[in-house]
Every structure is written in structure tokens, then in C-alpha cells.
TIDRENFI-504266 format. One record per residue (C-alpha): residue in one letter; x, y, z. Coordinates in steps of 0.5 Angstrom, whole numbers, plus 500, padded with zeros to 3 digits. Each point is the difference from the previous one (the first is absolute). Layout:
{koldren "a" {X Y Z}} ...
***
This chain:
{koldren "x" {500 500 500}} {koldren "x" {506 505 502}} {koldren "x" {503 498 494}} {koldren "x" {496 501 496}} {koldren "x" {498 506 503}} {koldren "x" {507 503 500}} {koldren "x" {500 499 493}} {koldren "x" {494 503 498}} {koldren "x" {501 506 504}} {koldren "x" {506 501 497}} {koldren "x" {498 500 492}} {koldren "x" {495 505 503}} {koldren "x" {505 505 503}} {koldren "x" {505 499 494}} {koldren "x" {493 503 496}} {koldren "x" {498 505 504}} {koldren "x" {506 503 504}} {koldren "x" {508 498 497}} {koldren "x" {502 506 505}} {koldren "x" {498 497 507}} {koldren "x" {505 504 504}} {koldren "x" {497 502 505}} {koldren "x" {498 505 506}} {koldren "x" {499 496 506}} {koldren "x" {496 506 503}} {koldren "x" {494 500 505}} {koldren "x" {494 498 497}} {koldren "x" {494 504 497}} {koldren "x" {503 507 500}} {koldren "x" {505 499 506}} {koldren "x" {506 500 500}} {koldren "x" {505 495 506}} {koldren "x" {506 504 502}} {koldren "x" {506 496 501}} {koldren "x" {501 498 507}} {koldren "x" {493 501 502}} {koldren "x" {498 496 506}} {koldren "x" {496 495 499}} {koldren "x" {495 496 506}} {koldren "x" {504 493 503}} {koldren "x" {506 503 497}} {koldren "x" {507 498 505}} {koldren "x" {506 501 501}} {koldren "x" {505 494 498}} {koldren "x" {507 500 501}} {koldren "x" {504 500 493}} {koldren "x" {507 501 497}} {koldren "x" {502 501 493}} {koldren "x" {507 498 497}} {koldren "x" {504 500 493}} {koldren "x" {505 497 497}} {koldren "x" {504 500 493}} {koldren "x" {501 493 497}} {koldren "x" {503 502 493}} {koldren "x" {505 496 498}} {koldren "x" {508 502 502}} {koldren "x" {504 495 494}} {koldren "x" {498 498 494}} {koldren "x" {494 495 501}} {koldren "x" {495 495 495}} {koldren "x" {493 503 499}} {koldren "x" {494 497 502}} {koldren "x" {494 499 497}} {koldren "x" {500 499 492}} {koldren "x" {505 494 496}} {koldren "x" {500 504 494}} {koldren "x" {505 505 503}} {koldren "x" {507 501 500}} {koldren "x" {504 494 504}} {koldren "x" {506 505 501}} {koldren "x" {499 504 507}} {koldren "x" {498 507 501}} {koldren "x" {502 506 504}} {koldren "x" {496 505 497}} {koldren "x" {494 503 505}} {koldren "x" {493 503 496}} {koldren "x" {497 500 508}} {koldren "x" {502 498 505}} {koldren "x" {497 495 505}} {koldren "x" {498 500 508}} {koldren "x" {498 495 504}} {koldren "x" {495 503 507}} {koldren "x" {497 498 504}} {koldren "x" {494 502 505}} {koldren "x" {499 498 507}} {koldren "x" {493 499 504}} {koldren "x" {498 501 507}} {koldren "x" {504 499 506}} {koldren "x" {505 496 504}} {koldren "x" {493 498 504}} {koldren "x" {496 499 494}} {koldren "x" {504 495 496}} {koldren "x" {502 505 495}} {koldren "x" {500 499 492}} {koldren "x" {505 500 496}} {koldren "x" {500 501 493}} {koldren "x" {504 501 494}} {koldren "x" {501 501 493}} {koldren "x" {505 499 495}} {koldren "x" {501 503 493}} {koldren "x" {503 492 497}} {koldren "x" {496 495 495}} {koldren "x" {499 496 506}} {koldren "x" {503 498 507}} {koldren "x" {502 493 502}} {koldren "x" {497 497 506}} {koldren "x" {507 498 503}} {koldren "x" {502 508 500}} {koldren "x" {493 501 503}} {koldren "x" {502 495 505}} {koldren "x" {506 503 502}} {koldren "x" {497 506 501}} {koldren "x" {494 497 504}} {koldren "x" {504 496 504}} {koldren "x" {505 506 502}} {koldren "x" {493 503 502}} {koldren "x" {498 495 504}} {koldren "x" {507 500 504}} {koldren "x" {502 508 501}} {koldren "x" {493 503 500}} {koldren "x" {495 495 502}} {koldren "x" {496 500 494}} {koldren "x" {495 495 499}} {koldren "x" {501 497 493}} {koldren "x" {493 500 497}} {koldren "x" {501 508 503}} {koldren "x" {505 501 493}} {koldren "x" {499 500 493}} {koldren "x" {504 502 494}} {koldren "x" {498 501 493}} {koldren "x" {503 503 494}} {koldren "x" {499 504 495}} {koldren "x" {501 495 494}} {koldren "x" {504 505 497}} {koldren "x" {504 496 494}} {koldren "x" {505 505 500}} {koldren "x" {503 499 506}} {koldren "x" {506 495 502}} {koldren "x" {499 492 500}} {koldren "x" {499 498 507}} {koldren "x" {499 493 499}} {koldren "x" {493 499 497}} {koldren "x" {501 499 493}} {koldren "x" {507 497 499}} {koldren "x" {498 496 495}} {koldren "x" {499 506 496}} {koldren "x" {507 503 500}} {koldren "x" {502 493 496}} {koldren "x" {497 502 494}} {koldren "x" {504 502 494}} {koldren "x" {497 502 495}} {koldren "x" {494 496 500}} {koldren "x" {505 494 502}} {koldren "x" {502 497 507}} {koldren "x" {507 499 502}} {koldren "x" {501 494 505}} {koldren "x" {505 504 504}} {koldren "x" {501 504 506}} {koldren "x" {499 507 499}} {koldren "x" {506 504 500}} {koldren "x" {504 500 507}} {koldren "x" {500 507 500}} {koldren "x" {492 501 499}} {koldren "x" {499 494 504}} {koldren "x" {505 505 505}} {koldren "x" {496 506 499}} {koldren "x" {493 496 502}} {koldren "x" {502 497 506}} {koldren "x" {503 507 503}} {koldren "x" {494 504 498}} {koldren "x" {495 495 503}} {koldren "x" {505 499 506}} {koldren "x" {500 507 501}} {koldren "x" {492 501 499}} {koldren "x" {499 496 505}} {koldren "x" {503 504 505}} {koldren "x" {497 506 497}} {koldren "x" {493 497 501}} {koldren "x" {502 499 507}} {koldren "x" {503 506 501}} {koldren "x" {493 504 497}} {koldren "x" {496 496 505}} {koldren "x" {502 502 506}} {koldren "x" {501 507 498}} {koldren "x" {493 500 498}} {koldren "x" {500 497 507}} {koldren "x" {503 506 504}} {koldren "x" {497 505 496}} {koldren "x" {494 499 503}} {koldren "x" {495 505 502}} {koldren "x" {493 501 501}} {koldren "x" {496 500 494}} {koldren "x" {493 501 496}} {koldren "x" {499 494 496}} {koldren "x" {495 498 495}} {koldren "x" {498 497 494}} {koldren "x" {496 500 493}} {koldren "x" {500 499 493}} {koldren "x" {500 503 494}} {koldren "x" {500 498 493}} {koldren "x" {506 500 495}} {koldren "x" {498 498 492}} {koldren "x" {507 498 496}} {koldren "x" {500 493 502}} {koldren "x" {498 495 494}} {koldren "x" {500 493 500}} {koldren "x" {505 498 496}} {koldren "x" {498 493 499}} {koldren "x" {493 502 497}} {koldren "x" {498 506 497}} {koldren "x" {495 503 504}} {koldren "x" {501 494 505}} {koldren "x" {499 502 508}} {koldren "x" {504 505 504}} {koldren "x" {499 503 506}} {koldren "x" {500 508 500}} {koldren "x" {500 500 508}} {koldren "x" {506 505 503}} {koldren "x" {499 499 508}} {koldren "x" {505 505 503}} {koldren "x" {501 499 508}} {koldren "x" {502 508 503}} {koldren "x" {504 502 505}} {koldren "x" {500 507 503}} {koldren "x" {503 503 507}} {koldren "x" {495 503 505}} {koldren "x" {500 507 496}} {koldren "x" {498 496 493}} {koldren "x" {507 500 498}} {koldren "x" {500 494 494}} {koldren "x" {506 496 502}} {koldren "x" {499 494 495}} {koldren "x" {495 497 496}} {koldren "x" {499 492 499}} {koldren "x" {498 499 492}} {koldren "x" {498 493 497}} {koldren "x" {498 500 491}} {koldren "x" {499 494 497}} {koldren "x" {504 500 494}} {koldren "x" {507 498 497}} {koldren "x" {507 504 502}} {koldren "x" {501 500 492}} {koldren "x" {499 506 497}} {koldren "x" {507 501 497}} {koldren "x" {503 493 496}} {koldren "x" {507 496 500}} {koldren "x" {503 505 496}} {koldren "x" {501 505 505}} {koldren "x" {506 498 503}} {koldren "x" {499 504 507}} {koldren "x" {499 499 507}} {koldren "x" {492 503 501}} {koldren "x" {493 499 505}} {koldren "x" {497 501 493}} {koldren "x" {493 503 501}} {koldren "x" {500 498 508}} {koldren "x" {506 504 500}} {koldren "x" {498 505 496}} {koldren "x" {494 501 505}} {koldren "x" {503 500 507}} {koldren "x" {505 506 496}} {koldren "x" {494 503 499}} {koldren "x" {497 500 506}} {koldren "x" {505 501 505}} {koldren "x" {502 506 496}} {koldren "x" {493 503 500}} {koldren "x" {500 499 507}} {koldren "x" {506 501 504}} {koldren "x" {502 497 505}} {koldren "x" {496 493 499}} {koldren "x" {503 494 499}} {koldren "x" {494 496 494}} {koldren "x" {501 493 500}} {koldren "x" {496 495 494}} {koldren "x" {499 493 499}} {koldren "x" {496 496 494}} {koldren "x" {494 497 501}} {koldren "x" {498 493 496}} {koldren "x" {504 503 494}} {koldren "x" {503 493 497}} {koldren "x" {496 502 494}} {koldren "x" {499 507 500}} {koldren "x" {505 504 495}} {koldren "x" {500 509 499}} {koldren "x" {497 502 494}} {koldren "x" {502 504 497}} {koldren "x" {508 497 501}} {koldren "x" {507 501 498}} {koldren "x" {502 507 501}} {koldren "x" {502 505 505}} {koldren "x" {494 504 498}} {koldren "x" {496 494 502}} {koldren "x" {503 499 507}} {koldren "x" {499 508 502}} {koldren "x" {493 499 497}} {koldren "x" {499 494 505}} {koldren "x" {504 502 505}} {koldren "x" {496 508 501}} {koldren "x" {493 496 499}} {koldren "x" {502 495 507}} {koldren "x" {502 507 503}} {koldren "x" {494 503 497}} {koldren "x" {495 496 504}} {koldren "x" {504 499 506}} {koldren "x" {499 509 501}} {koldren "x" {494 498 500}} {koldren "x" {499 495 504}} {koldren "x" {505 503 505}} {koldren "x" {496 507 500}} {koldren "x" {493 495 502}} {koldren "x" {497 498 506}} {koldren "x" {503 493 500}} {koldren "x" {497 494 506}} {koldren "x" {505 501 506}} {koldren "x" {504 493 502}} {koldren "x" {502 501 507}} {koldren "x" {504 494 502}} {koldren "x" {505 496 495}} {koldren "x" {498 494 498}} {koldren "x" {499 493 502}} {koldren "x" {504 496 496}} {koldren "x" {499 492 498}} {koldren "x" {504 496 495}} {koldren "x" {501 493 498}} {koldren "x" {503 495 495}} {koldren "x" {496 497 495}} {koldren "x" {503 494 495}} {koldren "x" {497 503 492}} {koldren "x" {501 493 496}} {koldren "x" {503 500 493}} {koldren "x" {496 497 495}} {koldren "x" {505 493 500}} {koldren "x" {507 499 501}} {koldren "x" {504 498 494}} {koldren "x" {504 493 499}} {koldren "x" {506 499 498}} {koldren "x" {499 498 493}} {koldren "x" {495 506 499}} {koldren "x" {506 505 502}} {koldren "x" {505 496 495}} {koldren "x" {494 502 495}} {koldren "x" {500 507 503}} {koldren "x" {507 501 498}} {koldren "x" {499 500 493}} {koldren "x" {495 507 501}} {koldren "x" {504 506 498}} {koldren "x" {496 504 505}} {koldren "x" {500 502 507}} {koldren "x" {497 492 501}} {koldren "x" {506 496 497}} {koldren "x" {505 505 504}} {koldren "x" {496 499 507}} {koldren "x" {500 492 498}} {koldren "x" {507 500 500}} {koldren "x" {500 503 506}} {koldren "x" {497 496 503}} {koldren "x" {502 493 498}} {koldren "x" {506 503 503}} {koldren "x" {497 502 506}} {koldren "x" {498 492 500}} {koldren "x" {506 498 499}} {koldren "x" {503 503 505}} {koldren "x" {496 496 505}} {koldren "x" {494 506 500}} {koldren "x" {492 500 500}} {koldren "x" {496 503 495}} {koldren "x" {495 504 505}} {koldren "x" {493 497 499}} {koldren "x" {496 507 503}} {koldren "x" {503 507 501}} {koldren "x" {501 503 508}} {koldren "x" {494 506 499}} {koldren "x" {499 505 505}} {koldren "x" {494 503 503}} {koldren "x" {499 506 504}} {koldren "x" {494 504 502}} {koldren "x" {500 507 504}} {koldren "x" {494 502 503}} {koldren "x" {499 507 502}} {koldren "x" {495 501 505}} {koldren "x" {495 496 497}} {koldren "x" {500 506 495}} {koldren "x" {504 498 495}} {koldren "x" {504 494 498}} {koldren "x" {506 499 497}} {koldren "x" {502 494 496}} {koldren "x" {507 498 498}} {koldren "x" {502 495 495}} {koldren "x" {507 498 498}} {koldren "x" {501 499 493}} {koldren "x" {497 503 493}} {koldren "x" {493 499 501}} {koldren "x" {495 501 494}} {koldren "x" {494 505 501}} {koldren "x" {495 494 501}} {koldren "x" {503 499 507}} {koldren "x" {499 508 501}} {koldren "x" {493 500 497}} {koldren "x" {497 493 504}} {koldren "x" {502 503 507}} {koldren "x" {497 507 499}} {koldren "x" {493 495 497}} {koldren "x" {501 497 507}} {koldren "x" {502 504 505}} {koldren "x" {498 507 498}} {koldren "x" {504 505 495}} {koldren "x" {499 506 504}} {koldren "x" {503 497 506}} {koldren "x" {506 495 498}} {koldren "x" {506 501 497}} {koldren "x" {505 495 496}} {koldren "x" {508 502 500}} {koldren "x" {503 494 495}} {koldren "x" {507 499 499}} {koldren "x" {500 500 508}} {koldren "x" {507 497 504}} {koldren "x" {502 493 494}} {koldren "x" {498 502 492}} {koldren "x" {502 492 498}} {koldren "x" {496 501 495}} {koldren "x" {493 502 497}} {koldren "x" {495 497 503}} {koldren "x" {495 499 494}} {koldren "x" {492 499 502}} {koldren "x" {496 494 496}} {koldren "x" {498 504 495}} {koldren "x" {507 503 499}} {koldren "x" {502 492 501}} {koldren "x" {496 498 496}} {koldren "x" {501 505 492}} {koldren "x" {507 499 502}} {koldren "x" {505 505 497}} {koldren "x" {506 504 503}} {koldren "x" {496 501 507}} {koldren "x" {498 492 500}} {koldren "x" {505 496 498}} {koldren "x" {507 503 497}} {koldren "x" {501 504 505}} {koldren "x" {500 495 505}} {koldren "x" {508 498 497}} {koldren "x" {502 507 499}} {koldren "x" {499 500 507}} {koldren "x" {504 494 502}} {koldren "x" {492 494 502}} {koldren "x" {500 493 496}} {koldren "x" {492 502 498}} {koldren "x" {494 504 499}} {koldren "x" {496 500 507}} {koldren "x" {494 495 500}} {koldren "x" {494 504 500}} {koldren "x" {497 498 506}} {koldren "x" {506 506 503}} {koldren "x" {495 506 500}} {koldren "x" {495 496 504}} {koldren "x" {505 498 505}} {koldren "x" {504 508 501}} {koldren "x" {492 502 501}} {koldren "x" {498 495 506}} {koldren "x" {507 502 503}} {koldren "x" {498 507 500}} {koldren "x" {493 499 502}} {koldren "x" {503 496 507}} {koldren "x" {505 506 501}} {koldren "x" {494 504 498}} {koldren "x" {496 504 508}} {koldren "x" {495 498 501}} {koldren "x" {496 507 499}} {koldren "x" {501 499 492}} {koldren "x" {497 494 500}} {koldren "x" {493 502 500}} {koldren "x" {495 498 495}} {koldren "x" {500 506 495}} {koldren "x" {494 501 496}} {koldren "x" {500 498 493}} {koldren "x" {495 503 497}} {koldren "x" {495 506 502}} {koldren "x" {494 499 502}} {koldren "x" {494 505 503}} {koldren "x" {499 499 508}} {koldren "x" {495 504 504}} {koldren "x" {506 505 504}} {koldren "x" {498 501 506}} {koldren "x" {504 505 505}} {koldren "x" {507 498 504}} {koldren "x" {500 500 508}} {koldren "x" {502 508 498}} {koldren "x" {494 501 497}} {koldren "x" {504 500 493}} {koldren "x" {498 497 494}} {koldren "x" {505 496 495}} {koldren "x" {498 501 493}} {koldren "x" {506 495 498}} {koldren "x" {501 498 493}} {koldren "x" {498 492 501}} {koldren "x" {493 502 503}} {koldren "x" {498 504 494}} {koldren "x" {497 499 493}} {koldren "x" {504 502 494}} {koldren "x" {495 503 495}} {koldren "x" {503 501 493}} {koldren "x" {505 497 494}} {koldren "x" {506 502 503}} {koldren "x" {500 500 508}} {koldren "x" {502 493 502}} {koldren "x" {503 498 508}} {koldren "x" {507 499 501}} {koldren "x" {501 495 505}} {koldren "x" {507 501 500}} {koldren "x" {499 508 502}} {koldren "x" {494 498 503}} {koldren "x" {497 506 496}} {koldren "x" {496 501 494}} {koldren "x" {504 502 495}} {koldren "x" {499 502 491}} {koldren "x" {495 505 504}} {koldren "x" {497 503 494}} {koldren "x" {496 506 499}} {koldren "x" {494 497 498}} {koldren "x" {500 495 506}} {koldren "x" {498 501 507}} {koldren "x" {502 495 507}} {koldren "x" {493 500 504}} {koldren "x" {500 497 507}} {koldren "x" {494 499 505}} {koldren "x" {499 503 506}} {koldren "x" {496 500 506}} {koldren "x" {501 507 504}} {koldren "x" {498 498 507}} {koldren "x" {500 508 502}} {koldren "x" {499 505 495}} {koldren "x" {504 507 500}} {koldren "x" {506 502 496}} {koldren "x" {507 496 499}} {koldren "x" {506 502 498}} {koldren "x" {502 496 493}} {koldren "x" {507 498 499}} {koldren "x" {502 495 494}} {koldren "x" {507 496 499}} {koldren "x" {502 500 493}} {koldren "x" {506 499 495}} {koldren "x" {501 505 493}} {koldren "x" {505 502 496}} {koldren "x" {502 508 498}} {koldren "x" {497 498 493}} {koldren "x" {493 498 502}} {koldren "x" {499 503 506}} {koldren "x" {496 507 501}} {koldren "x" {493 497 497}} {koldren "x" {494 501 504}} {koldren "x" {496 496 504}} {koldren "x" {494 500 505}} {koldren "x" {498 495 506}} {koldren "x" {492 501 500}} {koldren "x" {495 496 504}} {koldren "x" {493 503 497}} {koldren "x" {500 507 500}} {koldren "x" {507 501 505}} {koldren "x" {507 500 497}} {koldren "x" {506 503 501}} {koldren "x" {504 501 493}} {koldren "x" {507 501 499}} {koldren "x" {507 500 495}} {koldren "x" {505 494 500}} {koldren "x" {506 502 501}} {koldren "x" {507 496 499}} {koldren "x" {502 495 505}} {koldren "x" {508 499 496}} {koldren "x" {497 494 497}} {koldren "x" {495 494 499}} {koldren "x" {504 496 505}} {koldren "x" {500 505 505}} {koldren "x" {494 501 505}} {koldren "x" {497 506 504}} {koldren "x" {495 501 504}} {koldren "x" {497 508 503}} {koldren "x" {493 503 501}} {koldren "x" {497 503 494}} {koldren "x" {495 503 503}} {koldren "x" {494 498 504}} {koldren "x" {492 498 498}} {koldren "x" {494 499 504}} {koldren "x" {496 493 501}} {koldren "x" {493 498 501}} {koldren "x" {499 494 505}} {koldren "x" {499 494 498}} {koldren "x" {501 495 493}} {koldren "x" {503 504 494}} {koldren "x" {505 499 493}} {koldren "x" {507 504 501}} {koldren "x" {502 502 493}} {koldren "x" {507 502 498}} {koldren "x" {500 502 493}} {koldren "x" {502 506 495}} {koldren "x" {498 506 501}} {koldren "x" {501 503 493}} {koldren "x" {497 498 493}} {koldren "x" {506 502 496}} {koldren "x" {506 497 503}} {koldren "x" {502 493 497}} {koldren "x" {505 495 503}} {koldren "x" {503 497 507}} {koldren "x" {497 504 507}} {koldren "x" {504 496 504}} {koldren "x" {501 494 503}} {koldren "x" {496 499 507}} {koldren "x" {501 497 506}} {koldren "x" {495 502 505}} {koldren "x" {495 505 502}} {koldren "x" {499 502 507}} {koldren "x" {495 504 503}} {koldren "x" {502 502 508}} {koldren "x" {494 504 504}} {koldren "x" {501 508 499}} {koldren "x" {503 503 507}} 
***
């Protein structure tokens, strides 16, 4: 459902609104100023820390076999790792950390989790690293079997010494970099304003499939000092750190890099920190210039302006972290005889083939499953965020948020061990780089047996909180609403019917979405007491639609108003437009457009409230 959701809603926005940048103001002619207090907001200690992780020798570049196998000491940008540290000794703080490289190997994030764990009591499922999948950034380990491609051959000899050298220095110094930024994130910390929301960004498109799935989600976690200083921002986007191509033989984040420079330059003194979401099949489009990459870049530091300047939900106490490992199988274990057959392939196939026959002669096994991490952090039941290892497809991004609920879940993939993509049935099933090929670039004996989505998703529903295992509604459909213990009344989306050939329930929003001009949401409602109410809607639209208007009526009481912006289609707000007075008793309350001339989206709705007038 959320995928085809997603998918339709994308074409849509693509017609009516290319230019979806967007102002994240107050809603419906207001406007949050940044860092306005928001109700329930708490102080929670934070520290902040940067460091530069450019190479200093020649080094091997990451990312691309079609690409120069000589080293390179030339810098287009350089690279940083940072991390951000929640919460006080006394609240099990949380430490996470970004790194601009094509991946991280988990022997290197066990080693910075262990040293954690020893020096500064950090609980392991308190840590994560994710990177940036930039493919221009040095080899770390992950994609070795790249670096012995030759011109569409592949040599059966060791690198180089001194590139094997140069690798191994720079992922020991790494190492240690990545230790050292923890506990200066540590160490720096101070009370914060911590809050989280989501935006949208559009040049993801999904490689694999024209027009096939993405997910324009841009959640964004803020952090300000007690003046509402910004001190970091915490950025996600599903989609490829590959922009620029193996042509550019230059140490570069690519459009992630591009973004943070962009960022940290509007707003001085901030720390911006991005990882990817479910990006293994997502690439940018346009690609392939610098002009790209500012282009890119400037549209992440766009929203993020807007979702810095909003009035975001606050997080007040860092998050509670599980993890565990799950065993993902590969589609079969190949014999003997078959790797001597596989040798004769002149692709990726026959060199790992060689490998591995190698390996079993050595006395070695062939793995049959590969070692998966999982982890869940959970805000306060407000807001979870799930981290998964490896490349991981859009499907996987998709089916959690139809599950648990986009406007409350966020997806970190790439997250502490790439071993490789990690494919859903669908993906398994068509094949292809993501399905199959890829599996010997990255060193695996086999495709996954398509049973590996199902097994990832049960392993995060048994991290998941209970609180985010509720049943969601599927589908709306009209009940009587009657008033709450505080004499509110809840026109929530799933209680009301949808009128019109556009308008449909989002389940994964849990909003009523493609709200058209020509449709009308009605709900119907027992008023136990009459007299006037204060009326507040919750909606989401973009700065191309918004500005339509809209009236809320039962029989001859309305209150009408302008829709403004909200900075996205993704980003919900809620504020009072007005007031209207109320009969007791049994009566329809429709929301509908307030003008025959106007043509297109209103908005998409999440829910009415009428509050008793004081």
C-alpha cells in the first residue's frame, strides 16, 4: 500500500510542482520562528565533534571498477568524520557517528565500540556509524575485489604492496579518528533543545526501474543551545553518493559533502551531519558534474533551512538503543565442480570463483549465511529509528513505514557493517547489479535466498517498542465521533469518509492524501454540549500547491480559510484557523474547498480538532 502510495505521489508531485523547496513556516499564514519554545520541550545534555579524515599519502579510491587503478593524492573536497553524543552519563547516553566513505567495515566499528564500551561505558547498542556511501573516498576494506579489476579484466595477484600499505595505514588511522571524535562529542556536551521532523527532497530516482520507487523522505534531527542557538542537524536521504563517476579521480563526499559544506556555511558554527536511508537502488538525477553536485547539495541545505526554521516535535531524552544479529542465507553454497566451472566466466563471477577455490584449498569454508546487523533506537516512543547494515533497496524502507508508520519512523541504512546490498524478494527475484552481480564485487558466494526480506523485517518488529506495535487503520472508515475526556473532539482521517475522485486514506501517513479541489472529507459528529469551538487541522503541502482555500462547515456555521505552506508534502503541521459555533447533537462536519475557480491539491489532511472555546 505505502508503496504504491509513495510511487503515485511521487509522479503527482513531479507533474504539478518540480521545484518542491520549501518553506517550513507556521502554518496557514503564520510563521515559527527558530527556536521557539514548543510545550513538553526539555533540556537533554548533547556534545557535538568533527574531524577531518582526508587522506595524507596516495591512497586507492572506493566505489567504481571503472576507474584509474593508480592512487590518487588529489582532494576535490575533503572528507570528515562527526559525531553527536545524546544524553548524560546517567541517562545511558548515544553516540552516533558519520563518516564520509563508500562504507564502514564492522571490524572497524567493533573496535570503536569496544573501546566505548571499555574507556567511557558505552553500551554497544548505544553506537552507531553510518556512511555516507560516497564513491569518492578512499578504500576502507569493503570493496576489495573492485580494486582488482584491470580493464575489464582481473588479475590474480595481491595489490600492490604499496597500495595495500597505504590502505591499511589509513583504516588504522581511521580507527582511531573515529574513537577520538566519539569522546570529544562526549566531552562536549551541554544542555540542548533536541527535535526531530521530516522533510522532502526529489532527485532520487530509482535506478533499476524508470519511475520505479523511492522514498523523498528528508527526516532531520535539530540540536540547539538553551537560546536556540543551532548547534547540528542530523540529516537522512535515501539515494546514492554517486553523482560524480569514476572519471573524477579526486578524494570527494559528493553531493553528501556538498550538502554539510552548504549547511555548515549558512549556518556558522553548526556541525551537519548526513547518512543515507534505504538508498541501494536509488541514484541522483541529474548526475555526472560538479554543477550536479552544488545542485544536489543546495537542494538538501534548502529544506534543512526550512526544517531548522519549524517548530519540530522535541525528543527530550536520548534514545534507548537494541541490537542483535540475525543470520541472512544465500541462495545456495556452490560445490567444487561448480567454482571450477565458474572460473571459465571472465566477469566478477570467475575471479571470485578463483577465490574461492583458493580459500577451500586453504582449508576455509564458504560461508552459507552472512552475519546482519540489526538495530532499533527508540525516542521516547515518539519517534524510531532503525539502522540497518549494508546497501539496502528502497522495498525495505517502504515496507517498515506501511508497517509502523512513516510519520514516525526513520531508517538509517549503510549503518555499522556494508557487507554488501542487501536485496528484497522483489529485487532478488528480477536480478540484476543489486540482486546478483554485485553479491562477487562484494566478495558473497551467492545471490540471498529471497526469504531475507521477511527474515530483516521480523528481526525489527522483535526490537520494535511495544508502543509502535499497535494496530494501525488500514483503511478509513466513517464512525460517530463523540467528544474525548477533555470535551475534545478528534476528526481524525480514518474516522471520516472521503468524497471525490482524487482524495484516498494514506495509511502509512494516516492522513487523507491526493485532496483535490473537487473532493470533501466528512465526519460524523455527536456535539454533547453546544457552543463555540476553536478548530485546529493538522495537514501537509507543498509551497507549489499551498495557498488554496478551504472551508469547514456544518449546516450554515463555517469557518474558511488560506492554506499556507508547510515546506513539504511530507511535513505535517498543526495550528488553529479559526473558530466556529456548534448545535448539539448529530451532524456532518465537511472540509472541503472554499472556491470554484481553483483547480488542484488543497493539501493532505491528517486530522480536524474541535476544542470547546474558552
Amino acid at each position: 500500500m505505502l508503496r504504491k502510495s509513495i510511487c503515485t505521489l511521487i509522479d503527482r508531485r513531479f507533474r504539478t510542482a518540480l521545484v518542491l523547496f520549501l518553506l517550513v513556516a507556521g502554518l496557514l499564514g503564520g510563521e515559527t520562528a527558530y527556536g521557539q519554545q514548543v510545550d513538553g520541550k526539555m533540556p537533554m545534555d548533547a556534545g557535538v565533534a568533527s574531524v577531518d579524515i582526508t587522506p595524507q599519502v596516495p591512497i586507492r579510491m572506493a566505489g567504481y571498477a571503472a576507474r584509474s587503478s593508480a592512487e590518487t593524492d588529489s582532494v576535490l573536497q575533503p572528507i570528515s568524520a562527526k559525531a553527536l553524543a545524546l544524553g548524560s552519563d546517567q541517562q545511558h547516553p548515544a553516540v552516533l557517528i558519520t563518516v564520509d566513505l563508500v562504507g564502514i567495515p564492522w571490524r572497524i566499528t567493533k573496535q570503536v565500540s569496544d573501546f566505548l564500551s571499555q574507556k567511557m561505558g558505552i553500551d554497544p547498542a548505544q553506537l552507531v556509524i553510518c556512511a555516507s556511501h560516497t564513491h569518492g573516498g578512499p578504500e576502507v576494506g569493503n570493496l576489495i575485489n573492485i580494486l582488482q579489476a584491470r580493464g575489464g579484466h582481473f588479475t590474480d595477484s595481491l595489490l600492490a604492496l604499496e597500495q595495500l600499505i597505504h590502505i591499511a595505514q589509513y583504516t588504522e588511522a581511521l580507527t582511531q579518528k573515529l574513537k577520538d571524535v566519539a569522546v570529544a562529542a562526549l566531552k562536549n556536551r551541554q544542555p540542548a533543545y533536541v527535535s526531530w521532523g521530516q522533510g522532502q527532497a526529489l532527485f532520487a530516482a530509482n535506478r533499476r526501474t524508470k519511475g520505479g520507487p523511492v522514498d523523498p523522505a528528508l527526516p532531520m534531527l535539530r540540536v540547539t543551545d538553551l537560546n536556540g542557538g543551532l548547534k547540528a542537524v542530523f540529516v537522512n536521504y535515501a539515494c546514492h553518493g554517486t553523482t560524480l563517476g569514476g572519471d573524477v579521480h579526486k578524494i570527494h563526499g559528493d553531493w553528501i559533502g556538498e550538502a554539510q559544506r552548504v549547511i555548515q556555511t549558512r549556518h556558522p558554527g553548526a556541525t551537519a551531519l548526513i547518512a543515507l536511508g534505504c538508498a541501494g537502488d536509488a541514484n541522483p538525477a541529474p548526475r555526472g558534474s560538479l554543477n550536479d553536485v552544488k545542485q544536489h547539495g543546495q537542494e538538501i541545505a534548502d529544506n534543512v533551512d526550512k526544517l531548522v526554521a519549524a517548530a519540530l516535535q522535541p525528543l527530550n531524552s536520548p534514545p534507548a538503543g537494541k541490537m542483535k544479529w540475525i543470520k541472512l542465507p544465500f541462495s545456495k553454497v556452490p560445490t567444487v565442480p561448480e567454482l571450477i566451472e565458474l572460473t571459465k566466466d571472465e566477469t566478477v563471477k570467475g575471479y571470485y570463483a578463483r577465490l574461492a577455490l583458493e580459500r577451500l584449498e586453504r582449508g576455509e569454508t564458504i560461508p552459507a549465511t552472512l552475519d546482519y546487523p540489526v538495530q532499533v533506537w527508540n525516542f521516547e516512543n515518539k519517534m524510531v529509528m532503525v539502522n540497518l547494515g549494508g546497501e539496502v533497496v528502497v522495498d525495505y524502507e517502504i515496507r517498515l513505514k506501511n508497517e509502523y508508520g512513516a510519520e514516525r519512523l526513520w531508517v538509517n541504512g549503510y549503518s555499522n557493517d556494508v557487507p554488501c546490498y542487501i536485496a528484497s524478494r522483489r529485487v532478488v527475484k528480477e536480478g540484476g547489479y543489486e540482486g546478483e552481480s554485485s553479491m562477487y564485487w562484494y566478495n558473497k558466494p551467492a545471490p540471498f535466498a529471497p526469504e531475507v526480506e521477511d527474515i530483516i523485517v521480523n528481526a525489527v518488529g522483535e526490537l520494535m517498542p511495544p508502543a509502535f506495535k499497535d494496530k494501525r487503520p488500514e483503511a478509513n472508515h466513517q464512525e460517530l465521533i463523540r467528544p474525548g475526556e477533555d470535551n475534545t473532539y478528534r476528526l481524525s482521517s480514518w474516522l471520516g469518509s472521503a468524497v471525490g475522485q482524487h482524495i484516498k486514506y494514506m495509511p502509512e501517513w494516516k492522513a487523507f492524501g491526493w485532496f483535490n479541489t473537487e473532493d470533501q472529507a466528512v465526519w460524523k459528529v455527536d456535539v454533547a454540549k453546544a457552543g463555540r469551538y476553536d478548530v485546529y487541522l493538522e495537514w501537509s503541502v507543498s509551497d507549489k500547491e499551498a495557498g488554496k482555500s478551504f472551508v469547514l462547515q456544518s449546516g450554515n456555521k463555517k469557518v474558511t480559510g488560506k492554506v499556507a505552506p508547510t515546506g513539504s508534502w511530507f511535513t505535517y503541521r498543526t495550528k488553529k484557523v479559526g473558530s466556529i459555533r456548534l448545535s448539539g447533537g448529530v451532524q456532518d462536519i465537511v472540509l472541503k474547498s472554499n472556491s470554484k475557480r481553483e483547480k488542484g491539491s488543497i493539501f493532505d489532511l491528517r486530522e480536524v480538532k474541535l476544542v470547546p472555546a474558552k
